[in-house]
C-alpha positions in Angstrom: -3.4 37.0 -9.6 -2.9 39.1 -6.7 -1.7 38.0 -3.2 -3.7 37.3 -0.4 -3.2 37.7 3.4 -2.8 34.3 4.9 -0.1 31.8 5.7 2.8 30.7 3.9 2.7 27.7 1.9 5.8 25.5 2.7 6.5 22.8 -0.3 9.1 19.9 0.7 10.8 19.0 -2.6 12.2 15.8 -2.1 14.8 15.9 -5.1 16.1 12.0 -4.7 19.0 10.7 -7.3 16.9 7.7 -7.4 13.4 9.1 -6.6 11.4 12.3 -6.2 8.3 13.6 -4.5 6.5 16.9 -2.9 4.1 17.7 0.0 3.0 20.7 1.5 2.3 22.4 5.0 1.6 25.4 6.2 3.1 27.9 8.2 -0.2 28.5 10.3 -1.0 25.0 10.5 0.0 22.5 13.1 -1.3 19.3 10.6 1.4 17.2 9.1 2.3 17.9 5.7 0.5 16.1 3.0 1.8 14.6 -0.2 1.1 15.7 -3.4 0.2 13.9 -6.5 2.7 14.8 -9.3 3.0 15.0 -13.2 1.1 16.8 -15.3 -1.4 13.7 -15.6 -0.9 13.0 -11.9 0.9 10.5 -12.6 1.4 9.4 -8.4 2.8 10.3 -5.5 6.9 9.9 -6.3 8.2 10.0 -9.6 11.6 8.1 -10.8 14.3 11.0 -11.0 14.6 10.9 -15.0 14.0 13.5 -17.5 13.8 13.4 -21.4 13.8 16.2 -24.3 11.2 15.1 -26.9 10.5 17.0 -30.1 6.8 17.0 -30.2 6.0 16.5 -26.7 8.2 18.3 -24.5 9.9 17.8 -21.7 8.9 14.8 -19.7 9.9 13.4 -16.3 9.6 10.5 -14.2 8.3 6.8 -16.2 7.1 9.0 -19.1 10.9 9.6 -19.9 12.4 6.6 -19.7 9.4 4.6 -21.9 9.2 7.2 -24.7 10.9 6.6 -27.5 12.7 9.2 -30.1 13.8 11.6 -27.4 16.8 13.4 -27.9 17.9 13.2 -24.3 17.6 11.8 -21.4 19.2 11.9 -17.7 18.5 9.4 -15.0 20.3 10.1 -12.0 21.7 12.8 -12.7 22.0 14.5 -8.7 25.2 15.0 -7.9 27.5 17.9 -6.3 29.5 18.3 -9.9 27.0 21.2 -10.8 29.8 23.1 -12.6 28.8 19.9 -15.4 26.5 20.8 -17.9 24.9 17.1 -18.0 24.0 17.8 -13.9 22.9 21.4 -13.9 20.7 20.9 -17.4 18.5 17.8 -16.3 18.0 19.6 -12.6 17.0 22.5 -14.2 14.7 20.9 -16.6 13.5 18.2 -14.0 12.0 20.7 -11.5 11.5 23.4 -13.7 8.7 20.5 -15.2 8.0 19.3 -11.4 7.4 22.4 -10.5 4.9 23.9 -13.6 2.7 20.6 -13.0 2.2 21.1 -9.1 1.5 25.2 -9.6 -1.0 23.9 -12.4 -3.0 20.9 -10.1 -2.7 22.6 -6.7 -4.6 26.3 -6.5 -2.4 26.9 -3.4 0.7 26.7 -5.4 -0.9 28.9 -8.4 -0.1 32.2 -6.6 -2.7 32.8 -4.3 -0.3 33.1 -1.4 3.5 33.0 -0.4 4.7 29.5 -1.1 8.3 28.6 -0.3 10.5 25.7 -1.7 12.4 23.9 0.7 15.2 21.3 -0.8 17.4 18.9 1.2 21.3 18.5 0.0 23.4 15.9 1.3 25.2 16.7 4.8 28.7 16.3 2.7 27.8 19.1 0.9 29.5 22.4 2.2 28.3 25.7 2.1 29.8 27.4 -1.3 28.3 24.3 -3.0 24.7 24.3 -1.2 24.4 27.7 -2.4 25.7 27.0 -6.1 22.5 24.7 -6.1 20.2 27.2 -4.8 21.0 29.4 -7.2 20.4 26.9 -9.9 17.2 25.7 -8.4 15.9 28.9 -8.9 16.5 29.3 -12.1 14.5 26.6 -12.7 11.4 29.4 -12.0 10.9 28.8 -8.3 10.6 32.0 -6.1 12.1 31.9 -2.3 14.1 29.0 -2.1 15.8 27.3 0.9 18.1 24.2 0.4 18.7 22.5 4.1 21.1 19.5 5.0 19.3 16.2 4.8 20.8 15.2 8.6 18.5 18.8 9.8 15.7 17.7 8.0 15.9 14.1 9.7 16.8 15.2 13.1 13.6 17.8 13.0 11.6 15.2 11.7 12.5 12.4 14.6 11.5 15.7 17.0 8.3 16.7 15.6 7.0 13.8 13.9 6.2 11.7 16.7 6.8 8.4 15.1 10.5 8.0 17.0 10.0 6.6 20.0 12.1 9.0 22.0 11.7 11.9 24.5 13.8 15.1 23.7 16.2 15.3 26.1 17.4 12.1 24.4 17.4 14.2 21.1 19.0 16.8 22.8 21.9 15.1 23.8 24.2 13.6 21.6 22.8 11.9 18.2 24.0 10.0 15.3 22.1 10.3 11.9 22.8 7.9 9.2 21.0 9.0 6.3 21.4 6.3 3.3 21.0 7.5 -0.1 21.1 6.3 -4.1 24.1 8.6 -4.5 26.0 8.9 -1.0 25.7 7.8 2.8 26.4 10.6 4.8 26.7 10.6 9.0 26.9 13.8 11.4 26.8 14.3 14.6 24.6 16.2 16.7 24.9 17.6 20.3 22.6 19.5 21.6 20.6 20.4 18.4 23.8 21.9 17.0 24.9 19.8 13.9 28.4 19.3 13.6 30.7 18.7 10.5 29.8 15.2 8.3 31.9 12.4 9.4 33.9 11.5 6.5 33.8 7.8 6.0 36.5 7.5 3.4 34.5 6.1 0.8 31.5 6.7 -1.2 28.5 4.5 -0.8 25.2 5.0 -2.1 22.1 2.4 -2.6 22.9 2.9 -6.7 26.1 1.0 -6.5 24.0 -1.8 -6.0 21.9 -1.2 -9.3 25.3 -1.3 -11.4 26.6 -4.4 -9.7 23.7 -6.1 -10.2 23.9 -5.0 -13.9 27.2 -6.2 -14.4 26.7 -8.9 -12.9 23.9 -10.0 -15.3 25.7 -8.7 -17.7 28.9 -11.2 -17.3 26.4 -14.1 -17.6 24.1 -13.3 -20.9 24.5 -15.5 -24.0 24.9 -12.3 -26.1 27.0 -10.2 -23.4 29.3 -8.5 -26.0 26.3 -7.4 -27.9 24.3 -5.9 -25.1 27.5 -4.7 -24.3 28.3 -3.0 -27.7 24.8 -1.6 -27.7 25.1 -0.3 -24.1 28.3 1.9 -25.0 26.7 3.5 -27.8 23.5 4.0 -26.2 23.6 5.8 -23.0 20.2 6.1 -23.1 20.1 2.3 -23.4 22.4 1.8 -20.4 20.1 4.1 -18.3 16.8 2.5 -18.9 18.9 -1.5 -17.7 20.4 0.5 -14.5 16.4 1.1 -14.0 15.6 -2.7 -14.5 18.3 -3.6 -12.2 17.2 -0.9 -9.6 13.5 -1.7 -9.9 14.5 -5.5 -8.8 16.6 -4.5 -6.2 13.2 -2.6 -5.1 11.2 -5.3 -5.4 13.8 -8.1 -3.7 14.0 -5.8 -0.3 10.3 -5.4 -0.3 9.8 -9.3 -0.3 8.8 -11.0 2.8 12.2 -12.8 3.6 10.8 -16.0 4.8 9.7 -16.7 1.0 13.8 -16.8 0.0 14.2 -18.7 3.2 11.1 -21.6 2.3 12.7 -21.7 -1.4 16.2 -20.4 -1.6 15.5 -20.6 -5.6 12.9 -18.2 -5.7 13.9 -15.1 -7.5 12.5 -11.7 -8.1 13.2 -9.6 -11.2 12.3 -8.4 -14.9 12.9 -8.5 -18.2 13.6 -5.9 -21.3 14.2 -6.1 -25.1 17.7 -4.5 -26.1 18.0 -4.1 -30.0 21.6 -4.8 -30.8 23.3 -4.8 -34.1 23.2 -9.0 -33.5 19.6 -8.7 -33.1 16.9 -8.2 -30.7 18.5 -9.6 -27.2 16.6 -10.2 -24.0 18.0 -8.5 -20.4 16.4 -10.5 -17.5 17.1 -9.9 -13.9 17.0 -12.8 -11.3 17.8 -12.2 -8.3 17.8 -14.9 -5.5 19.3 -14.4 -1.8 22.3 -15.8 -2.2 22.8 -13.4 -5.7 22.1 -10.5 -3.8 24.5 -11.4 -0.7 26.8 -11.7 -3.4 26.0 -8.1 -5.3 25.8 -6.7 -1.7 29.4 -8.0 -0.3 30.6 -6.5 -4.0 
């Protein structure tokens, strides 16, 4: 199809270790940007960062992944600055070489009827030699004019533009802390006067998916037939990926829970359950998570 004159489409591609999503704006346009439905079924707005190889059906991403059965692989997780690692640069090319094909095919502004450009945060730890390693591999995943930016830019430009941070920008432009917490690392800069400085090293890596394997273990040490689901979970990785998801999926749910219900009945508990085939038999995984569990996984 051949280009038209007009604006540049800008697509945000929010590529989350835990979660992922897109939306759009336009370089002529003063509008905010707006979301877009993902998947080639349009499956929703965000999609869980996991991708499978299946043998009749493709590649698939997000909850289709990690509930079909018979793939031969699958990566959860899987964002990380170890691109050199063939089991981080495959799943990131497959996941948004997938991502990608699916938004061109439901959006005509992505289809080639004008410039679109893909924007990509990276962590603030990041540094520059390894920022553009990921471009490059971005990329090849079949995405034309690509721009990765630190996370701590895109925040700061957000709290300025947005309107939905309650300050004036001579605030901004004086001296800021971001704090941006992720699923694989927490990262802090500094910013004075709009210029971001170095990431402040914190000495230790934190990042909200910690708190999924804790509360695996956890669960884990407790079960009736722990050495079985244990067994089974160290020869199935794939098995070990889809109980991380359990475990993160209750986290999710316990933090959107109105506090004064664990407060009224410091037994109530939020969670789920899965069947785990082991070689003792089938075993149930449940999740229960009251406040004083999670205080626990979160002082771990």
């Amino acid at each position: 199809m051949a280009k038209v004159s007009g604006s540049t489409v800008i697509v945000g591609f929010d590529l989350g270790h835990g979660e992922s999503a897109l939306a759009k704006t336009y370089t002529d346009r003063t509008a905010p940007p707006v979301v877009l439905d993902i998947g080639s079924t349009g499956a929703g707005r965000q999609h869980v960062t996991a991708v499978a190889e299946h043998p009749g059906r493709g590649v698939l991403v997000g909850r289709e992944a990690t509930e079909a059965r018979g793939v031969t692989s699958l990566y959860l997780a899987f964002k990380s600055p170890e691109i050199e690692r063939d089991e981080i640069r495959t799943p990131i090319r497959l996941f948004v070489e997938k991502v990608g094909r699916d938004a061109r095919e439901r959006d005509h502004d992505l289809s080639g009827s004008r410039p679109v450009r893909w924007v990509f945060g990276a962590p603030s730890g990041w540094d520059d030699e390894l920022i553009r390693v990921y471009g490059e591999l971005l990329a090849q995943a079949g995405l034309t004019d690509v721009e990765v930016v630190r996370e701590s830019r895109a925040a700061m430009l957000y709290a300025r533009d947005s309107g939905e941070v309650q300050l004036d920008r001579d605030q901004l432009g004086g001296c800021v802390l971001i704090a941006d917490f992720g699923s694989l690392t927490t990262d802090f800069t500094g910013v004075l006067g709009y210029q971001t400085g170095p990431p402040i090293d914190a000495g230790v890596q934190l990042g909200a998916g910690l708190i999924d394997r804790t509360i695996l273990e956890r669960q884990l040490s407790r079960h009736p037939m722990a050495d079985a689901l244990r067994e089974t979970l160290q020869d199935s990785r794939f098995e070990r990926l889809r109980l991380e998801l359990l475990c993160r999926e209750a986290k999710e749910t316990f933090f959107r829970t109105d506090p004064s219900r664990f407060v009224d009945d410091p037994e109530a508990t939020v969670g789920g359950t899965r069947k785990v085939v082991t070689r003792a038999g089938n075993a149930y995984f449940e999740v229960e998570l009251t406040a004083a569990e999670m205080d626990t996984v979160l002082d771990t």
